[in-house]
N, C-alpha and C positions, 0 to 999 in steps of 0.2 A: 839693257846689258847685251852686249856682245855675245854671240855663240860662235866660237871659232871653229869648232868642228863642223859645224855644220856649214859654212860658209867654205872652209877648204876641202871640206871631202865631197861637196855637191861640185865643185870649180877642178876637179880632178884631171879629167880629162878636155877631151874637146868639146863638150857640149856638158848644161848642166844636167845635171842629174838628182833624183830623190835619193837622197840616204837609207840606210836598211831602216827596216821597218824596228820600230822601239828604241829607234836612235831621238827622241824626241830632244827638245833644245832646254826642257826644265833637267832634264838627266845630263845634259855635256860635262864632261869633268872638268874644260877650261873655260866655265862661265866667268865674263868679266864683271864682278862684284862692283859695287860702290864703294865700297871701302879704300882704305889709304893705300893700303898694301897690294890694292891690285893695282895700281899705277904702274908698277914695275910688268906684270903679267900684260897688262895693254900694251906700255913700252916695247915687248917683245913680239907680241901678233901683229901691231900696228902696220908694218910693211907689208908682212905677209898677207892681212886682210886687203889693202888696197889694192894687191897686185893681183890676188883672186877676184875681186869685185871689178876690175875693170877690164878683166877679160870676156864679161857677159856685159850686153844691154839693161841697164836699169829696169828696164818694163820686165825681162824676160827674168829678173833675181824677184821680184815685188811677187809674182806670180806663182814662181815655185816655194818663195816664204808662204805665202798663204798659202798653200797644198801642205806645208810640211808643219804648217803650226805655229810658226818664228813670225813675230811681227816686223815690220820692215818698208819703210815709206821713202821715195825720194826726197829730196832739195828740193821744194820749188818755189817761184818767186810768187810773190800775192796774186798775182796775173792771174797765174799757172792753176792756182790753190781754189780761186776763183772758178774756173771752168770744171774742176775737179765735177763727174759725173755720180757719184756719190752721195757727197756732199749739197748736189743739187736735189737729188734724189728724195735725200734726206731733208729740204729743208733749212740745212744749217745755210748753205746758199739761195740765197733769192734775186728774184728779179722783177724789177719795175719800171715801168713806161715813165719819162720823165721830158715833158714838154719841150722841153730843149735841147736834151744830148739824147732823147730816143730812147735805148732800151737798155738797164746799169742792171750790170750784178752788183750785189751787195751783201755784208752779212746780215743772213734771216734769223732764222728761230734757233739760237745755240740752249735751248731749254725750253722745256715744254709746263705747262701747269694742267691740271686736271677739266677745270672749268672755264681756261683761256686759251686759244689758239696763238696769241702775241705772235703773229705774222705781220709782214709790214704792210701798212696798209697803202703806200704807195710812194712819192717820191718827196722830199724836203722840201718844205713849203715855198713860194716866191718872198723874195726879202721884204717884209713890211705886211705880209697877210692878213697876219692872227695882230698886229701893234694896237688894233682897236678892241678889239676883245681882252686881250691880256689887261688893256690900262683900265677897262670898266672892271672885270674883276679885282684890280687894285684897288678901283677906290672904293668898290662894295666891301672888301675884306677890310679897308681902314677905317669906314662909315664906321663899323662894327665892331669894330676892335676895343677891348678894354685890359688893360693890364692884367694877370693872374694876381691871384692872392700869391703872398711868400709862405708857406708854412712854415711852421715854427720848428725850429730845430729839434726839440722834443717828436714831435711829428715826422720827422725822416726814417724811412725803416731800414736806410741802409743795405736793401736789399740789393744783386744784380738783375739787370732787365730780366734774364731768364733762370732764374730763382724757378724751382718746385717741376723745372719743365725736365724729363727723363729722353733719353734719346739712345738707341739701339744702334750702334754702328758699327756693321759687317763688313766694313767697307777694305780696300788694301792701296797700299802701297801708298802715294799723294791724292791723286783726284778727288777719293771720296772723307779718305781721313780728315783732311784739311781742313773741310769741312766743317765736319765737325768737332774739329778744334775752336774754330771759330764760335760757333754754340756752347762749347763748357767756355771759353773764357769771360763770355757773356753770362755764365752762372748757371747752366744748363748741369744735368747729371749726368755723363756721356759713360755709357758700358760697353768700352771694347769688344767684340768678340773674336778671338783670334783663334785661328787653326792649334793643332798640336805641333806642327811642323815648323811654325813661324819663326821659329828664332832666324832666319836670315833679314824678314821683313820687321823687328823688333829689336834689333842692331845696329840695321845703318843707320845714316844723313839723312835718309827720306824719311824714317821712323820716326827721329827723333827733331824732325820739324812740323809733323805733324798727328802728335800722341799728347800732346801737353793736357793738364788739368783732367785726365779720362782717367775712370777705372777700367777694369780688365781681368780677363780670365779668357782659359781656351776651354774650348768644347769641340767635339769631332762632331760636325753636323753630320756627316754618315753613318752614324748610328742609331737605332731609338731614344735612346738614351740623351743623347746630344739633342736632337731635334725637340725631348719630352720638355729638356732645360731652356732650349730659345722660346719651345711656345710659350712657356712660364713669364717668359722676363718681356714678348711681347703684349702679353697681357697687361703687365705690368705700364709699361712705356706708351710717351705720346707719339716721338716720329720713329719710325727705322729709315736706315739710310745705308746702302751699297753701290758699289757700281764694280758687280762680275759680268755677266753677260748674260741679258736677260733669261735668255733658254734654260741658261745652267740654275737661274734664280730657280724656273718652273718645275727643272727636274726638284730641285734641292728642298720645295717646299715653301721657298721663303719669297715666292710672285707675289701683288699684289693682292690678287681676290684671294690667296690663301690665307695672308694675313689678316684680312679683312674680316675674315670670317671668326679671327679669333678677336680682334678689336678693331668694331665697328668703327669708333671715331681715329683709328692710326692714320698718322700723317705720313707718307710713303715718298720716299726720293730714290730715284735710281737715278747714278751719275754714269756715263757712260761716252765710249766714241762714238763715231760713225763704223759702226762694224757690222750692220746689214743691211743700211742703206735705205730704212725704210723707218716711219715711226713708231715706236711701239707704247 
């Protein structure tokens, strides 16, 4: 979403400038919503945004968004997205020696696992490599092969795949909800837990594409109270899954080794961007 204030009151003058302090971009009063109705509200800034933003250099708007809190990324083409130093940083970009064109970025590790590194281990094979190996696994796996029993219709339990499996999700907006939407429609027991404040994020388009089959309730994790109730329900539960930004997980209680320590076997996913450039 759009902060218009913030974008024309830093583009005021000749040079950009930070906004007053407590001018943050969650408090603007003309945030552009997803909703229907702000089309018309977009309609209106539209010009005025463009003609503010191209009075500064891209690099020099990216740089004072990050100071001010506003997220804010160029256009760039795969090339461009590619060299991204970041992103290298991070991992999500790799690169590999490849006998023939030398040295390719490509994309690396967009997710990480606990007990797998899934880095690339180097460049795509020469055409015809593995053709001996694959066909002897074929015919081992057909030597062997016997048809399944059918079971008996009686015998179906009609369950879904993820039937009895509980799932904690902290998560906002698309990235991480979607998620685990995909987990309850697979039969999963999915437990919203949503701010007091949410009703913007529990209204729109995004919400309501990725909310499906979940229950739900708010709780104010800043409270005792609130936090007495999550540790309950992760007691309770096999995975949690968010994606805020890990620090604020750590302030908040809800990091990795914190839960861990209330269930040992939780299965833990944090979904997140490249926003500090390193792995965590």
């Amino acid at each position: 979403m759009a902060n218009p204030n913030f974008l024309l009151t830093a583009s005021e003058g000749d040079e950009l400038r930070m906004p007053e302090a407590g001018a943050t971009h969650r408090d603007d009063p003309a945030r552009i919503g997803t909703s229907p109705e702000n089309l018309v509200v977009a309609f209106y800034y539209w010009p005025l945004l463009v003609e503010a933003l191209a009075k500064f250099p891209s690099a020099d708007w990216v740089k004072l968004a990050a100071e001010f809190g506003s997220p804010m990324q160029p256009v760039r083409s795969p090339a461009e997205a590619l060299a991204d130093p970041l992103w290298r940083d991070d991992g999500i970009v790799a690169e590999v020696a490849d006998p023939d064109e030398g040295t390719l970025r490509m994309v690396g590790s967009t997710y990480r696992l606990q007990t797998s590194d899934g880095k690339p281990k180097g460049p795509a094979p020469a055409l015809g490599a593995d053709t001996a190996e694959v066909l002897q696994e074929a015919r081992a796996a057909a030597a062997s092969y016997s048809a399944p029993a059918v079971p008996a219709a009686s015998d179906a339990s009609g369950k879904a795949p993820l039937a009895g499996v509980k799932v904690l999700d902290l998560g906002l907006a698309i990235a991480g909800p979607f998620g685990a939407q995909v987990l309850a429609d697979l039969g999963a027991d999915v437990i919203k837990v949503n701010a007091l404040h949410d009703v913007y994020w529990q209204l729109n388009h995004i919400a309501l594409t990725s909310n499906r089959n979940k229950r739900s309730l708010a709780v104010n994790l800043k409270t005792p109270e609130g936090m007495d109730i999550l540790r309950r329900l992760v007691e309770q539960c096999d995975v949690v899954h968010h994606n805020m930004r890990y620090d604020a997980a750590i302030r908040l209680g809800v990091d990795y080794e914190s839960l861990k320590k209330l269930n040992p076997s939780i299965i833990y996913c944090h979904t997140r961007g490249s926003s500090t450039g390193r792995a965590i």
